[in-house]
C-alpha positions as CSV (number, residue, x, y, z in Angstrom):
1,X,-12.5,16.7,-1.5
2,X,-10.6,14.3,1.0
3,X,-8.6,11.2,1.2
4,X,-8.6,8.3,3.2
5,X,-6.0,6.1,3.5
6,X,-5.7,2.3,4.4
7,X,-2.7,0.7,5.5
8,X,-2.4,-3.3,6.1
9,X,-0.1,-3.9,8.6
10,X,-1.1,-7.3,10.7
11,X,0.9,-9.8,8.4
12,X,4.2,-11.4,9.8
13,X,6.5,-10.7,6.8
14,X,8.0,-14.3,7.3
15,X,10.7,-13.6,4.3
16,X,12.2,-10.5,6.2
17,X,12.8,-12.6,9.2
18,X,13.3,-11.1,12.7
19,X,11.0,-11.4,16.0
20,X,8.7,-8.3,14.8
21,X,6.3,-8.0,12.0
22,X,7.6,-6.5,8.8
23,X,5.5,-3.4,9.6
24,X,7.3,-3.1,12.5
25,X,10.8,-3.6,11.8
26,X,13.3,-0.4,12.2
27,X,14.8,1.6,9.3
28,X,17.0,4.8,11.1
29,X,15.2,4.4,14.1
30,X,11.5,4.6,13.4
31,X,9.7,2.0,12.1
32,X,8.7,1.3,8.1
33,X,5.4,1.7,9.4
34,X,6.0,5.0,11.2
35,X,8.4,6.0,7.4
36,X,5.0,4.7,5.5
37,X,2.4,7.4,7.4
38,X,4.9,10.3,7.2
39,X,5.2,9.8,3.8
40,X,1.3,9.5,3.2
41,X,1.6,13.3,5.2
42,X,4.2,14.6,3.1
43,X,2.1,14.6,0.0
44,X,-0.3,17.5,1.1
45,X,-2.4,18.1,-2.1
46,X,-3.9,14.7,-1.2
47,X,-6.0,16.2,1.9
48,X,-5.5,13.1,4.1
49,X,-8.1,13.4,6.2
50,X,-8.6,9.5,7.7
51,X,-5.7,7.2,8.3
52,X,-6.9,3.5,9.2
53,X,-4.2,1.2,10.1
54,X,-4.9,-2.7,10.8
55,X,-2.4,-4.1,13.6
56,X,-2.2,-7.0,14.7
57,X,-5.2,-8.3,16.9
58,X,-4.5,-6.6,20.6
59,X,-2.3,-4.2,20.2
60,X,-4.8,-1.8,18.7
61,X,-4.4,0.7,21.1
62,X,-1.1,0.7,21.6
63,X,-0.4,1.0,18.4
64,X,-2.7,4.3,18.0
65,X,-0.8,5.7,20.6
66,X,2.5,5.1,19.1
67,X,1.1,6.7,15.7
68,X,-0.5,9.3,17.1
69,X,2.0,12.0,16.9
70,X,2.6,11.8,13.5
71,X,-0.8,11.8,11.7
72,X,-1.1,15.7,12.3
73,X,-4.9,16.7,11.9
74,X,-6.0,13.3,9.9
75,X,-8.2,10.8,11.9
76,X,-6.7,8.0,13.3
77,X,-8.2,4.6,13.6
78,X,-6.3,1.1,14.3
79,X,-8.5,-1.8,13.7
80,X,-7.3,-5.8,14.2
81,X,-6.2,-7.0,11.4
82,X,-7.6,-10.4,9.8
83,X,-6.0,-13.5,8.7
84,X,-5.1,-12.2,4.7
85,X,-4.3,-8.8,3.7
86,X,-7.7,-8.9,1.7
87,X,-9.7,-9.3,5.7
88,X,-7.6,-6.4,7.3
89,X,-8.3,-4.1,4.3
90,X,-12.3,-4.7,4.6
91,X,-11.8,-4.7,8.8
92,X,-10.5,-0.9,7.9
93,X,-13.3,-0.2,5.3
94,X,-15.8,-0.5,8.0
95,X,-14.4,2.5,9.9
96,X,-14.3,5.2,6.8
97,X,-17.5,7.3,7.4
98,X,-16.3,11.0,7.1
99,X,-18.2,12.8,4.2
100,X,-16.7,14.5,1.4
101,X,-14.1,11.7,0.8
102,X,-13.3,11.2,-2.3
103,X,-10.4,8.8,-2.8
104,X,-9.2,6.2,-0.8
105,X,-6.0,5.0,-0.6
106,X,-4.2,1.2,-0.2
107,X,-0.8,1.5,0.9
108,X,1.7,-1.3,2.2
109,X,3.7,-0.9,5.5
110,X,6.5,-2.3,3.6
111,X,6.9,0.5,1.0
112,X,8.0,3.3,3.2
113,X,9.7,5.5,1.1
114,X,7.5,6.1,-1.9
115,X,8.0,9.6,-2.9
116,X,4.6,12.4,-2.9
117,X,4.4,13.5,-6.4
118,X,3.4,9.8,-7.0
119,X,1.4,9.4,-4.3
120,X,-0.1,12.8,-5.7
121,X,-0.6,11.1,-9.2
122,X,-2.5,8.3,-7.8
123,X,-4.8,11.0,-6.1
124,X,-5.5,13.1,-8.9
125,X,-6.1,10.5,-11.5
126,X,-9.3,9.4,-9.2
127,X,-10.4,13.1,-8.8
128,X,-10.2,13.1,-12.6
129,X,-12.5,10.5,-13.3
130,X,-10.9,6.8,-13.1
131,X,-12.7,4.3,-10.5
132,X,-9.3,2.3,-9.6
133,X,-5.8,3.4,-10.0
134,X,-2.2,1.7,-9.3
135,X,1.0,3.0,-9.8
136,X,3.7,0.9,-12.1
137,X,6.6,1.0,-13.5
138,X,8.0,-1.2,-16.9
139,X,9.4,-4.6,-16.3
140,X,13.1,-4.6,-16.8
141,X,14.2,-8.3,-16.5
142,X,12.7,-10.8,-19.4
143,X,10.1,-13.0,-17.5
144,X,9.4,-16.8,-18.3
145,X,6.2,-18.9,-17.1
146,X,6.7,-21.9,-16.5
147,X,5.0,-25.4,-15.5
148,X,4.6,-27.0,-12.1
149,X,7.9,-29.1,-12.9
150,X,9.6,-25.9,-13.5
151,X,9.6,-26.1,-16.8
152,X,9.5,-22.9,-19.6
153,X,6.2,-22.3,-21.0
154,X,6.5,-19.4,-22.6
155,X,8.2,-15.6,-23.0
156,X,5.4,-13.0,-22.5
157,X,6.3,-9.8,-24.2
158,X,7.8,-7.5,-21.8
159,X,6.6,-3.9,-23.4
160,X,3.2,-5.1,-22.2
161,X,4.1,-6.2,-18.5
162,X,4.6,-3.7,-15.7
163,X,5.0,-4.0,-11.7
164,X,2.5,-2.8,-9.7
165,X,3.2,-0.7,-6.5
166,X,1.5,1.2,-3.6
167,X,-0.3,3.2,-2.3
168,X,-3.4,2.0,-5.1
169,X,-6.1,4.6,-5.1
170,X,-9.6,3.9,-5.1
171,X,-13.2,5.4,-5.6
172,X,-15.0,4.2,-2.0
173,X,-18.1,2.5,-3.2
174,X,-16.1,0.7,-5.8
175,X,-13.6,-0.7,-3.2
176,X,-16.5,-1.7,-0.6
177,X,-17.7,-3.3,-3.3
178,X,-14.9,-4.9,-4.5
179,X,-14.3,-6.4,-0.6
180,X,-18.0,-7.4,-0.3
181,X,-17.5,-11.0,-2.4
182,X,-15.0,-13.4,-2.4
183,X,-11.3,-12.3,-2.4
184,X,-9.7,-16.2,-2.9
185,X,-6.0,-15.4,-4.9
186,X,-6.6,-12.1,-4.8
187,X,-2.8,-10.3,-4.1
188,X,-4.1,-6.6,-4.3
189,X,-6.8,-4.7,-4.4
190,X,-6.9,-3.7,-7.8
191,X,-7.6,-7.2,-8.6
192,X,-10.6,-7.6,-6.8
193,X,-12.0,-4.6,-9.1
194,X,-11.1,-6.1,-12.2
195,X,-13.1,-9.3,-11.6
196,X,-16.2,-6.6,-11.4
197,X,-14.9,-5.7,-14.5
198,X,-13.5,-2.3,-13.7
199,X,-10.8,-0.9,-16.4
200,X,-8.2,0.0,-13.7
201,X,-5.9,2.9,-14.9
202,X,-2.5,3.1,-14.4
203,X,0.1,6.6,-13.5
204,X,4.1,6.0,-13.4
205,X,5.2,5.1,-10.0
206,X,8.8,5.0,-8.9
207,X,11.7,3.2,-8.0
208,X,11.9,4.5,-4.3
209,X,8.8,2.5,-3.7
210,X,10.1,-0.4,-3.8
211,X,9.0,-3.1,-1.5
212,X,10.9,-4.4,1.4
213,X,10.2,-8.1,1.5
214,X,13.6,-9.5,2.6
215,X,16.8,-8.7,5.1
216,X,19.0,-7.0,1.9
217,X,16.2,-4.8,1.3
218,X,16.7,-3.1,4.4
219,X,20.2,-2.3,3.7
220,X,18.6,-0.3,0.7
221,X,16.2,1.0,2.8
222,X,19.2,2.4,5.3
223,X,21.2,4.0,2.3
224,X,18.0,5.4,0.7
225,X,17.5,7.1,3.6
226,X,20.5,8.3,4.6
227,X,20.8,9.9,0.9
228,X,17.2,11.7,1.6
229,X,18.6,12.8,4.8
230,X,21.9,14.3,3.1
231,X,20.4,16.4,0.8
C-alpha cells in the first residue's frame, strides 16, 4: 500500500513576518517548504507515492517546477490554495485518485524538520487499523483557561493534555469526509474527524517537529540544522 501526502502551504504566516509566506521563508538556503518534502522522502517505509502541495493562487506552476526535483518518483500536484487551511486541504483532496493508497498524510510547511521514524509511526498506525492518527507529545508548562477579561478559570490537569503535531495521517474516505461539511473553528484536521465522532489515535511525536510560527524560531531552525548537518 501507498501514501499520499497533503501539504498547506498558501497561508501568509503574519507572526513570522518577512515579505514571503511562511512556507517560503529560507532555513540554510532552501526553503521550509523545500526542508518539509525532503523530509516526507526521507521516511521511505511510508511509500510516498502522491505529494499535493496548495500554493498560493498563481504561482502553481512555478511552484511545481521549483519542487520538482526533489519529489523523486512520487506524483506531484500544486493546486491554489483557499482562503483557510481547512479550503486548501479539500482543494488538494480533489487531486488524490491513484489506487492502492492507503494513508494520507497532513503536513505543515512550517514543521520542516520532523524526523522519519515519526513520520513512519503515523503511517503504520493507519495500516494497523486506526481511521485518524496525530502525533503528540506531553504538555510540559501548567496551562490556565481563562475568561474574556483575562481572568483564571481554571487549572486543567496536565497528565491528560498533549500538543498535537504534523504530519496527521488519515484513512482517505474518512478525511473526504471529514472536509465535505462545515469546517468553522476547525485548527486541524483531526478535528474535523472527531465532530463525526471518529476516536482519533494518538503515536509519540518529537521535539524536532516543532513549529516555526515566529522570527526566533528560525534561529532554532538554523542551529537544528546545522547539528543534523554535523553529524
Amino acid at each position: 500500500m501507498s501514501t499520499a501526502a497533503i501539504i498547506p502551504a498558501a497561508g501568509l504566516g503574519l507572526r513570522l513576518g518577512g515579505e514571503a509566506p511562511k512556507a517560503f521563508r529560507e532555513v540554510g538556503g532552501d526553503s521550509l517548504l523545500v526542508h518539509a518534502v525532503r523530509g516526507l522522502l526521507a521516511a521511505s517505509a511510508i511509500d510516498l507515492r502522491c505529494l499535493v502541495v496548495a500554493v498560493p493562487a498563481g504561482t502553481e506552476q512555478d511552484m511545481h517546477a521549483r519542487l520538482e526535483p526533489f519529489v523523486g518518483s512520487a506524483e506531484l500536484h500544486c493546486v491554489a490554495g483557499g482562503k483557510e487551511r481547512t479550503d486548501s486541504v479539500r482543494n488538494a483532496l480533489e487531486v488524490i485518485d491513484a489506487p492502492g493508497i492507503d494513508c494520507v498524510l497532513v503536513h505543515d510547511a512550517a514543521r520542516p524538520f520532523v524526523p522519519p521514524d515519526m513520520i513512519e509511526r503515523v503511517v503504520f498506525a493507519i495500516r494497523a487499523g486506526a481511521s485518524a492518527v496525530v502525533p503528540v507529545l506531553p504538555v510540559t508548562d501548567t496551562i490556565k483557561r481563562v475568561d474574556a477579561d483575562g481572568k483564571v478559570v481554571d487549572t486543567p490537569e496536565r497528565s491528560s493534555l498533549v500538543a498535537v503535531q504534523t504530519p496527521q495521517g488519515f484513512e482517505p474516505g474518512l478525511l473526504r469526509k471529514a472536509h465535505s461539511g462545515p469546517a468553522d473553528g476547525a485548527t486541524d484536521d483531526a478535528m474535523l474527524c472527531e465532530r463525526l465522532g471518529v476516536t482519533v489515535q494518538t503515536v509519540l511525536g518529537s521535539e524536532d517537529a516543532f513549529k516555526i510560527t515566529r522570527p526566533r524560531d528560525l534561529l532554532l531552525a538554523e542551529a537544528l540544522l546545522n547539528e543534523r548537518q554535523a553529524r
